[in-house]
C-alpha positions as CSV (number, residue, x, y, z in Angstrom):
1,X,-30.2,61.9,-50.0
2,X,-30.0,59.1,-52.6
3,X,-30.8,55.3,-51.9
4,X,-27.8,53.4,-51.8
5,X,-27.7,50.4,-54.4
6,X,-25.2,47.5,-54.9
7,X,-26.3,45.8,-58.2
8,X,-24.4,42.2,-58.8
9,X,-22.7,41.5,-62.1
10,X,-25.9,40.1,-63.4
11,X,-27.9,43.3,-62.9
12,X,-25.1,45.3,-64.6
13,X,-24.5,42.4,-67.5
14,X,-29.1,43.1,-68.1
15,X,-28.3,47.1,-68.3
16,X,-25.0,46.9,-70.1
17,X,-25.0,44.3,-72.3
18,X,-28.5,42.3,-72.4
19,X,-30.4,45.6,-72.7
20,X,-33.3,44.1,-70.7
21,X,-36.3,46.5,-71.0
22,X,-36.7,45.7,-66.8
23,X,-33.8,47.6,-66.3
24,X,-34.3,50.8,-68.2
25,X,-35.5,52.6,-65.3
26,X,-32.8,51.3,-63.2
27,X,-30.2,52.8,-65.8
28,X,-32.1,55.9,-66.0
29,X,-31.7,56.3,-62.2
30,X,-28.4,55.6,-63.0
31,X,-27.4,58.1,-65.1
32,X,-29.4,60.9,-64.1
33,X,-27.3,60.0,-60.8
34,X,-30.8,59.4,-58.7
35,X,-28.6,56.8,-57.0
36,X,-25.8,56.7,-55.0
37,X,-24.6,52.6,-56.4
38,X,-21.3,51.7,-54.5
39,X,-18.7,49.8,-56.3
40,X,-15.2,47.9,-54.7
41,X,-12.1,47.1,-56.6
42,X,-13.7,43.3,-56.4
43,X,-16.6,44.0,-57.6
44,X,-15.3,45.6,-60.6
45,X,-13.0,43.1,-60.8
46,X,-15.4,40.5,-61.6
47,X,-17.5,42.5,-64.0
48,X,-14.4,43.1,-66.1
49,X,-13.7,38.8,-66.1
50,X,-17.2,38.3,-67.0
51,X,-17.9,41.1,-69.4
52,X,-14.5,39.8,-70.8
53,X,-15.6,36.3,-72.0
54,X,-16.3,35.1,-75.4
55,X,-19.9,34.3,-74.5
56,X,-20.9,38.0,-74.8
57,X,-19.3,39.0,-77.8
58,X,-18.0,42.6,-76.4
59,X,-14.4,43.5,-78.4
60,X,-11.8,45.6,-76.0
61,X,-13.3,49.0,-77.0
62,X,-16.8,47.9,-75.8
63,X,-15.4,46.4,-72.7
64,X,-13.7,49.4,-72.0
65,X,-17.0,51.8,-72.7
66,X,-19.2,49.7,-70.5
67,X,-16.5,49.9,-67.6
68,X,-15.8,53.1,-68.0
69,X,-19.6,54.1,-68.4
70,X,-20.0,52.0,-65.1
71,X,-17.3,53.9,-63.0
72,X,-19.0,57.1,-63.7
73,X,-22.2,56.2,-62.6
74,X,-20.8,53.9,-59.5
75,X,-18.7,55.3,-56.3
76,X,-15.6,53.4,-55.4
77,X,-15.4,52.2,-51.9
78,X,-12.0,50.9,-50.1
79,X,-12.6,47.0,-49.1
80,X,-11.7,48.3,-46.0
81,X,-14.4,50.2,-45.2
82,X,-16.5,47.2,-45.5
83,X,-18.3,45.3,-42.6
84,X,-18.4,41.5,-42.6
85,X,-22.3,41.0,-42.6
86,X,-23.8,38.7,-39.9
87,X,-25.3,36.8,-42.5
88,X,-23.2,34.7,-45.1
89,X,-23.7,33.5,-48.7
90,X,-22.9,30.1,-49.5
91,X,-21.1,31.5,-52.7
92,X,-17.9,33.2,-51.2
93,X,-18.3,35.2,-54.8
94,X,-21.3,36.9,-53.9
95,X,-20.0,37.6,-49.9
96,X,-19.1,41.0,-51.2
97,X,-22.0,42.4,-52.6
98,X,-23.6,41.6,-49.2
99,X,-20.7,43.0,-46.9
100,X,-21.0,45.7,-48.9
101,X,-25.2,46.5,-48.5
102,X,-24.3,45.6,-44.6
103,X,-22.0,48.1,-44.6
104,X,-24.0,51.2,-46.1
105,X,-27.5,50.6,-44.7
106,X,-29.8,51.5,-45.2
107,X,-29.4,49.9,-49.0
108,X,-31.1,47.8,-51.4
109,X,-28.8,45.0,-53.0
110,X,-30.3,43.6,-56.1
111,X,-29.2,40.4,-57.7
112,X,-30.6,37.6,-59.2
113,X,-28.3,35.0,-57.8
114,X,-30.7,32.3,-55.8
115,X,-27.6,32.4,-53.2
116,X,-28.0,36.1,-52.1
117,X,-32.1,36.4,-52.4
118,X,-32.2,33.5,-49.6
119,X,-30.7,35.7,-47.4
120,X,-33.1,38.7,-48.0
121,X,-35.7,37.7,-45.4
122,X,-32.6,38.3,-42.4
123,X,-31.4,41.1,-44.2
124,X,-34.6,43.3,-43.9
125,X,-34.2,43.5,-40.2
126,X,-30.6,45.3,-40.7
127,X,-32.3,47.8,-43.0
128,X,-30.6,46.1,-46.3
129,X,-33.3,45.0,-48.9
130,X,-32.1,42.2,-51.2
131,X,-34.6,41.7,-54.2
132,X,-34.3,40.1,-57.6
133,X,-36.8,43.2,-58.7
134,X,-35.2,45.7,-61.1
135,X,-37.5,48.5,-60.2
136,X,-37.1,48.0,-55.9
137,X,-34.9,50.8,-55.8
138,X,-38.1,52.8,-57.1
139,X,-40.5,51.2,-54.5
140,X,-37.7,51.8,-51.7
141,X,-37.6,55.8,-52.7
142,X,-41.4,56.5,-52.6
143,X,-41.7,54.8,-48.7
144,X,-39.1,57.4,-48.0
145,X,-40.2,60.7,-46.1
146,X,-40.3,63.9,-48.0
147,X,-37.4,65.9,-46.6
């Protein structure tokens, strides 16, 4: 069975865009499909407004490739399905990455918003791992029994 991962818009902009060396292994994981990273309509949603701004220099062809690229490697989940966490983000942005680890725990949520870590320590105790670390997801698999 493959962890579950919810990576926040800043984790995707580092592997899609910044091509941070941190999250090479993370986008190998990725597409060797090693992961099992869930996606909602909002969450893809806001990575299309933010890959979409000026600041990043992406035309509508790159934009496209990077969320297209992303929907192949991610699987869409109905906002539906999702669990309101008993923990909540000051940033009402960032509530749905967390419903979303809530909701298919055991999972690792990694972000690097200072919002969402603050709520890692709670977390833990509902089997959802929030980290800031790229290569968590890695750390997570090896404490994982052989099946």
């Amino acid at each position: 069975m493959h962890q579950t991962l919810i990576l926040d818009t800043n984790i995707l902009l580092d592997i899609f865009v910044f091509d941070d060396q941190r999250a090479h292994p993370l986008r190998a994981a990725l597409s060797n499909q090693e992961v099992d990273a869930l996606v909602t309509e909002g969450t893809l949603d806001e990575f299309i407004d933010v890959i979409s701004r000026s600041q990043f220099g992406l035309d509508k062809q790159k934009q496209a490739e990077i969320l297209l690229q992303w929907q192949n490697w991610s699987r869409l989940v109905k906002q539906s399905d999702l669990q309101a966490a008993p923990w909540k983000c000051k940033d009402r942005d960032d509530q749905v990455f967390i419903n979303l680890a809530f909701s298919f725990k055991p999972s690792t949520l990694i972000s690097k918003d200072k919002l969402v870590l603050k709520l890692a320590k709670r977390a833990i105790k509902e089997e959802v791992i929030i980290t800031s670390d790229h290569l968590q997801f890695l750390v997570s698999e090896s404490r994982k029994p052989a099946v």
